[in-house]
C-alpha positions as CSV (number, residue, x, y, z in Angstrom):
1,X,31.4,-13.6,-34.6
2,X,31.4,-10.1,-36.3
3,X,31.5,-6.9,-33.8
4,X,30.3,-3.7,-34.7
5,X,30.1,-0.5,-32.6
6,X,28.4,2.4,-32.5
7,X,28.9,5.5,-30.5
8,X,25.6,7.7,-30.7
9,X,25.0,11.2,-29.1
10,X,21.6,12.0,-28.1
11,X,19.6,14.7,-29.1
12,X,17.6,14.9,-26.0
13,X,19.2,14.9,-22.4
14,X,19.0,10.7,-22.2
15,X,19.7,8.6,-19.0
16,X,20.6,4.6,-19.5
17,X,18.5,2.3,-17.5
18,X,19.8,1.0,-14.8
19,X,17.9,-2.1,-14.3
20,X,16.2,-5.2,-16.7
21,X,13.3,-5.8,-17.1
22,X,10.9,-8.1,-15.0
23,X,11.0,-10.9,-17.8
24,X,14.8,-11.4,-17.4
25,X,15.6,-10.7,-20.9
26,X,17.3,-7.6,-20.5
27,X,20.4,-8.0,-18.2
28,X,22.0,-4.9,-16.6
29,X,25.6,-5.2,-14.8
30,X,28.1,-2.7,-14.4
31,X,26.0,-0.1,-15.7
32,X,25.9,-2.2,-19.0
33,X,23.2,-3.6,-20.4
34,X,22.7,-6.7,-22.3
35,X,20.1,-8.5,-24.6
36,X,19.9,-11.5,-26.7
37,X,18.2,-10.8,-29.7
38,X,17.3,-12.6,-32.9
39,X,17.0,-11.4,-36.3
40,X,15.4,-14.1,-38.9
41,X,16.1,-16.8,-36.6
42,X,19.8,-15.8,-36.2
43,X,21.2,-14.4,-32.5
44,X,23.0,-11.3,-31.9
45,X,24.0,-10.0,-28.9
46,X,23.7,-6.2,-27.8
47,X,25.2,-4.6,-25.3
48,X,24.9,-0.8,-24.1
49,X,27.0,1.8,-21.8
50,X,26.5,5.0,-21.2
51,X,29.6,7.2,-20.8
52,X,30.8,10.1,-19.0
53,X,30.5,12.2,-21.5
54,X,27.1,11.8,-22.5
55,X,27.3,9.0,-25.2
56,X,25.9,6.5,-25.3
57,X,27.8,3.1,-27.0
58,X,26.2,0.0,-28.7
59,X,28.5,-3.0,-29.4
60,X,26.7,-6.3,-30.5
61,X,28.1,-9.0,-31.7
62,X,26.4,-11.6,-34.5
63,X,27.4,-14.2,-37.3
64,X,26.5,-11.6,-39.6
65,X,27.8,-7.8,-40.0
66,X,23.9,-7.0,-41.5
67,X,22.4,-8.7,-38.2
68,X,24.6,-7.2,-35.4
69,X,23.7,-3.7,-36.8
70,X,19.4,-4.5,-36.9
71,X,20.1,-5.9,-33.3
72,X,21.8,-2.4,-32.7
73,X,18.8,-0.3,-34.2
74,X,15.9,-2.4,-32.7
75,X,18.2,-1.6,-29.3
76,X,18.4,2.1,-30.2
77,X,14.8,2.0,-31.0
78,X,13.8,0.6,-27.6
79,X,15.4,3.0,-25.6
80,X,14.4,5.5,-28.1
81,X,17.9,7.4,-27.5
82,X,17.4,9.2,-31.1
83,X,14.5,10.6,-29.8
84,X,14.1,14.6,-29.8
85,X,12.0,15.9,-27.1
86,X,12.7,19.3,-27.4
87,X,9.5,20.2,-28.6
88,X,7.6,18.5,-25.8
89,X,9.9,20.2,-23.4
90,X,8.9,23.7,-24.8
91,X,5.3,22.7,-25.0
92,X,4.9,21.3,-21.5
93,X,7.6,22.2,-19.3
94,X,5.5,24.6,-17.3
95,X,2.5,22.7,-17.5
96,X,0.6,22.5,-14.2
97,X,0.2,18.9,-14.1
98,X,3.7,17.1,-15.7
99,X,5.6,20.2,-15.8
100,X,7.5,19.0,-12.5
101,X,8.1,16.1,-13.3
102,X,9.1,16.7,-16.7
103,X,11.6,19.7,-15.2
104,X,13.0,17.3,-12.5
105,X,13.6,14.2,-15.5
106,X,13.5,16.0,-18.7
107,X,15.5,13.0,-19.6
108,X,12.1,10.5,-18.9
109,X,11.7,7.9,-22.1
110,X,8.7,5.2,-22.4
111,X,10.2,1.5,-22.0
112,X,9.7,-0.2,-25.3
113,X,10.3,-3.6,-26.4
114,X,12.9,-4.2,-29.3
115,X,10.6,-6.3,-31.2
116,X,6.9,-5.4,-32.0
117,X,5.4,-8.7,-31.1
118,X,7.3,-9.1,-27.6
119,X,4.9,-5.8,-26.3
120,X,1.9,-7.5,-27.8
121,X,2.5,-10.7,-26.1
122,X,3.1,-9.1,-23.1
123,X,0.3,-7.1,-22.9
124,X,-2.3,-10.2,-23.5
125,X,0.1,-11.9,-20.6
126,X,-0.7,-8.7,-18.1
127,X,-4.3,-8.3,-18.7
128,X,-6.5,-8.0,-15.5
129,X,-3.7,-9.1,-13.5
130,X,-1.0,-7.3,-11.5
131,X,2.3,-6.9,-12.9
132,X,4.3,-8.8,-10.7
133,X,1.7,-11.9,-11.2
134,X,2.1,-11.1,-15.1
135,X,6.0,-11.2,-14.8
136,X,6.0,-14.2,-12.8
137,X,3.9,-16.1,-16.1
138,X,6.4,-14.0,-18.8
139,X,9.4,-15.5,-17.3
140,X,8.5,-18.9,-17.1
141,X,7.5,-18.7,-20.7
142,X,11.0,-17.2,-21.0
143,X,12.6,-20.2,-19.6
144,X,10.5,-22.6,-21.2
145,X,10.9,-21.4,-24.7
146,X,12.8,-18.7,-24.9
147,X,16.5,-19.5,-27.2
148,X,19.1,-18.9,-24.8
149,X,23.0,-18.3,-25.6
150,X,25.0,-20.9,-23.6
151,X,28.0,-18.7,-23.0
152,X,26.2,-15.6,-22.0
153,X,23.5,-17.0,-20.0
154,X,21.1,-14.6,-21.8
155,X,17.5,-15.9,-23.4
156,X,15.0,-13.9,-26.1
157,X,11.5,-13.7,-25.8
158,X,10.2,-16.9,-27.7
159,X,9.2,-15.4,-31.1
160,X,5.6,-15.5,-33.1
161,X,6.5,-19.0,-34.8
162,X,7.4,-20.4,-31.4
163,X,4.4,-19.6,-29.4
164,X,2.3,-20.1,-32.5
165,X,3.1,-23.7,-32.4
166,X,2.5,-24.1,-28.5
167,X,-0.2,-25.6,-27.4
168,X,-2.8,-23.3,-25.3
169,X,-2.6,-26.1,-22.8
170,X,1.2,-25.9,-22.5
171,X,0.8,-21.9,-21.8
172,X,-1.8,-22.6,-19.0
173,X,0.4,-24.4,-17.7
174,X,3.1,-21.3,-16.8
175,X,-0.1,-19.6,-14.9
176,X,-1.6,-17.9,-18.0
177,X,-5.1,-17.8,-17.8
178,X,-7.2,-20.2,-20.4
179,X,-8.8,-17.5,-22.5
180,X,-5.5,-15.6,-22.5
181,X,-3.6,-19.0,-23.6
182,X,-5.7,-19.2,-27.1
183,X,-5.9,-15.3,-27.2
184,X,-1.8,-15.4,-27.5
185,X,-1.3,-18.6,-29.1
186,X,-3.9,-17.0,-31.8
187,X,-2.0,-13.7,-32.5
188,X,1.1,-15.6,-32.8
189,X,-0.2,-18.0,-35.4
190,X,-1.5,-14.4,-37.2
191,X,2.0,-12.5,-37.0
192,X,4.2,-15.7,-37.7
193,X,1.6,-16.6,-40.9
194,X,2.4,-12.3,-42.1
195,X,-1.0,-11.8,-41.7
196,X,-0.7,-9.3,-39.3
197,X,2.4,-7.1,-39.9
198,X,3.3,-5.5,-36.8
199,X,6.0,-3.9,-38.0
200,X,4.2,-2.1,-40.8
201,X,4.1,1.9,-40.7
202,X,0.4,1.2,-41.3
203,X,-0.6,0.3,-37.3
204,X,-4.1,1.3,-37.6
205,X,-4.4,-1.8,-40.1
206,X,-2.6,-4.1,-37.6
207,X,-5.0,-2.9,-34.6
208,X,-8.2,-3.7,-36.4
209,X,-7.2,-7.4,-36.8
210,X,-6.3,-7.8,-33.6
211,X,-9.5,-5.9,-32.3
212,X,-11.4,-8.8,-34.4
213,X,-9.8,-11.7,-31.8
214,X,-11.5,-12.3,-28.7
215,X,-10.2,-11.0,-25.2
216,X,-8.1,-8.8,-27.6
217,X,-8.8,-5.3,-26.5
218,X,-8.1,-1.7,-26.6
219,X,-5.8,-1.8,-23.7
220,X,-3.7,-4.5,-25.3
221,X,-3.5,-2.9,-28.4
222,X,-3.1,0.8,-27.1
223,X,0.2,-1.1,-24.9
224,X,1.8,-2.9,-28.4
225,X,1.3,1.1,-29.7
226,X,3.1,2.8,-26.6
227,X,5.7,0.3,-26.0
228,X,6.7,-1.9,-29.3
229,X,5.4,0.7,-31.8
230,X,7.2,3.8,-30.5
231,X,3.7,5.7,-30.7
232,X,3.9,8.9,-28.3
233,X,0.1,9.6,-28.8
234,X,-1.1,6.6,-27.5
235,X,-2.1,6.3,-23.9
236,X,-3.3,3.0,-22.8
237,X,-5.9,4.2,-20.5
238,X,-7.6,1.5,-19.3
239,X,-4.3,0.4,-17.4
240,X,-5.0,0.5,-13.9
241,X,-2.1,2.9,-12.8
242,X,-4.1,5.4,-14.8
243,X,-7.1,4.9,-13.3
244,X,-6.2,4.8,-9.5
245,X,-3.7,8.0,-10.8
246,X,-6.4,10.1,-11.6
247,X,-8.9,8.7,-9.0
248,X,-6.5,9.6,-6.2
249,X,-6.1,13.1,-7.7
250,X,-10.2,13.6,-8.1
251,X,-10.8,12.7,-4.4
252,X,-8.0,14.6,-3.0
253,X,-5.6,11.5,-2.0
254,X,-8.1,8.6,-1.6
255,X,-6.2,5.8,-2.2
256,X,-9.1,3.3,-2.8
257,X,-10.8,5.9,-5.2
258,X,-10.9,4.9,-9.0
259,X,-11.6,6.8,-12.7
260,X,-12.9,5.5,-15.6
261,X,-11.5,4.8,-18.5
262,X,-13.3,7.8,-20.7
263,X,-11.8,10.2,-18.1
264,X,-8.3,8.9,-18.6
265,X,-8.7,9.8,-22.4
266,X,-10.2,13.2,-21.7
267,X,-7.7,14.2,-19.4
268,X,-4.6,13.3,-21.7
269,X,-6.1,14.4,-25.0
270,X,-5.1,18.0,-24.4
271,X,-1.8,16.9,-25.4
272,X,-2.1,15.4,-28.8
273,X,0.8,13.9,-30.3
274,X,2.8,13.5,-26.9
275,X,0.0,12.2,-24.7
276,X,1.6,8.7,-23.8
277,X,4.5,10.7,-22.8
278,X,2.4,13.3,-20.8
279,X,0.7,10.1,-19.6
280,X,4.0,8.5,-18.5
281,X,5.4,11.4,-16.7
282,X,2.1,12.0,-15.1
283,X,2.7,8.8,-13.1
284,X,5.5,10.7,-11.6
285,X,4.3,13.5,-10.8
286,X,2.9,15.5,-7.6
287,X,-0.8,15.3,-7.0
288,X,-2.4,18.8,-8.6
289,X,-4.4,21.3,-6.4
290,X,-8.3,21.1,-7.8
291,X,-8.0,24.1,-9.7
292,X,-5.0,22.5,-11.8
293,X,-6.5,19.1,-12.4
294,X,-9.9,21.4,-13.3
295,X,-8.0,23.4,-15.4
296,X,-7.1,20.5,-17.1
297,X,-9.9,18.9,-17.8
């Protein structure tokens, strides 16, 4: 096995995650994380500390020098540590709605996946259903066919090719409802087959042939946007955080109170390009007086 490293200083004030994720791909122990990853077929290993300093360090370890270093940048790329959000910070900092929450963690980053096609799967696997449930279904798909590295214990998402050839019934059978089964084993067979690229600069083409299969929606594709397509203008706002968010906020603290949809997008659009991040730190964020969530809107 070939190791490279890579010491990288952010731009932006950056904190490491210190958890995995619900799926149980990504590992974190000691303050280190850890992922499997595969690149053509071929596993590397990644693993990421954070030091005193304010570096952050990528070591990953692979067959091939070429392959440790994509599994280093698709890591990079998920925790979007070469991110610069200066420019939001100026913007926004004193905004009346995110501004204290963007003060208190200036150093807030939207979770992505590593590969395009994991956030896409995901998302199809989390419609209309809680996340917990939705987690519960993505690791057992995990475990089934995930590749795993023996010595480390770790597994990958199963990729495009691998849940392309599984049969819908085989996914119902890890809780995944029936529509969702052929909805997933569909736009695996699409992205395995090239036909759609989701790794392609041009997303807007990729969307529009996913929009085509049925139960494939704008939620879905606004999540593979935000979270495997690095987009900070996205905001997926049909996702029920969203809309009990800014229900709660409306009503003055009802917790049973719900927006719509449209009133997610208007509410967010008044920050362009940095919306899903707006979005994001929104969730965090004090409830407004009604003069401040007026003024917004």
């Amino acid at each position: 096995m070939i190791e490279v490293r890579v010491e990288v200083v952010p731009t932006w004030a950056f904190r490491l995650p210190s958890h995995g994720g619900g799926d149980g791909v990504l590992r974190c122990r000691g303050g280190v994380l850890e992922r499997l990853l595969h690149v053509e077929g071929r596993p590397a290993i990644v693993r990421v500390a954070q030091t005193a300093r304010r570096r952050v360090l990528f070591g990953s370890w692979a067959a091939d020098r070429a392959d440790a270093e994509e599994a280093i940048a698709r890591m990079r790329f998920a925790l979007a540590v070469d991110d610069d959000l200066c420019p939001f910070w100026q913007l926004y900092r004193d905004d009346p709605l995110i501004g204290p929450s963007l003060r208190r963690a200036p150093w807030l980053r939207i979770r992505r996946r590593p590969v395009a096609f994991e956030a896409l799967a995901w998302g199809i696997c989390e419609q209309l259903i809680d996340i917990v449930r939705a987690q519960a279904i993505e690791r057992r798909i995990v475990r089934a066919l995930g590749p795993c590295c023996p010595d480390s214990g770790l597994r990958d998402v199963p990729s495009s090719a691998a849940l392309a050839a599984c049969a819908p019934a085989r996914l119902e059978g890890f809780a995944l409802a029936g529509r969702r089964a052929i909805a997933l084993k569909r736009v695996a067979r699409e992205v395995a087959a090239g036909r759609v690229d989701l790794e392609s600069r041009d997303h807007e083409r990729a969307w529009r042939r996913l929009l085509a299969t049925p139960t494939i929606g704008r939620w879905t594709v606004e999540v593979l946007a935000v979270h495997g397509q690095g987009r900070y203008d996205i905001v997926p706002a049909g996702d029920v955080n969203y809309l009990k968010l800014l229900g709660r906020w409306q009503s003055g603290g009802n917790p049973a109170a719900r927006a719509d949809e449209g009133e997610v997008r208007a509410l967010f659009m008044r920050y362009g390009e940095w919306a899903g991040l707006a979005a994001a730190h929104a969730l965090r964020a004090p409830a407004p007086a009604g003069r401040q969530l007026a003024s917004a809107a």
